[in-house]
N, C-alpha and C positions, 0 to 999 in steps of 0.2 A: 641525206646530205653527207657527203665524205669528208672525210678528213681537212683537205689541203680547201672544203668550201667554208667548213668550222672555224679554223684557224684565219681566213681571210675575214668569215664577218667578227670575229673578237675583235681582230686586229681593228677595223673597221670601229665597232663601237668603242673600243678603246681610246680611235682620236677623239671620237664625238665628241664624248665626255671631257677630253679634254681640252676639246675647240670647244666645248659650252664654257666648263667651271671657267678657262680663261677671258670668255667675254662676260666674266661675271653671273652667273645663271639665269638667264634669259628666261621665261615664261614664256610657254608655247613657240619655242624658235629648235624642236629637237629635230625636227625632219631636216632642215636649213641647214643643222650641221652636222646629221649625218651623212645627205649629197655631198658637201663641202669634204669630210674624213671619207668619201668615197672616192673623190676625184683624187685627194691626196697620195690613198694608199693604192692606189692604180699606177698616180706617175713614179712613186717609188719604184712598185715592183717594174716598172716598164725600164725606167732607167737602170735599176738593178741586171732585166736581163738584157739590155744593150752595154752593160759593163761586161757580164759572161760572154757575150759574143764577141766583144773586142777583144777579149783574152785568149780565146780560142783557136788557135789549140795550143795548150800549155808548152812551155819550154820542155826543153829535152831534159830528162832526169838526172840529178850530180851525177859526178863519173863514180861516187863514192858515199854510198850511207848509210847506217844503221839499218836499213831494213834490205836495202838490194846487193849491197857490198859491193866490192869493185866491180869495174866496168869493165868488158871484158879485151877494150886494146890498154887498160893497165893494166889485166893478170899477163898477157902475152910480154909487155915489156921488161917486166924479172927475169 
């Protein structure tokens, strides 16, 4: 199992458990909401990378920052 399948089913039991303790803790309803924390943690990540796509492709870089320093039609303007 790799990595990015680990971190999905945690993420995954993680709602379980909390779509259980919050209906109380049901007897025998663990599968009911681990489908339920699967459907949820799918629409996240779906909508998450429909939020990257809409962003895509990033704006143009300051003309000016800590890491790339000026741009280079402000060094020509000095």
């Amino acid at each position: 199992m790799s990595e990015n399948d680990q971190d999905l089913t945690e993420r995954v039991r993680q709602r379980a458990f909390d779509l259980w303790e919050e209906a109380g803790e049901p007897a025998e309803r663990s599968e009911y909401f681990w489908h339920l924390a699967e459907r949820q943690v799918h629409e996240q990540l779906k909508d998450y990378d429909k939020t990257l796509a809409d962003t895509f492709p990033a704006s143009d870089p300051p003309a000016n920052s800590g890491i790339t320093g000026p741009h280079e039609d402000a060094k020509r303007e000095k």
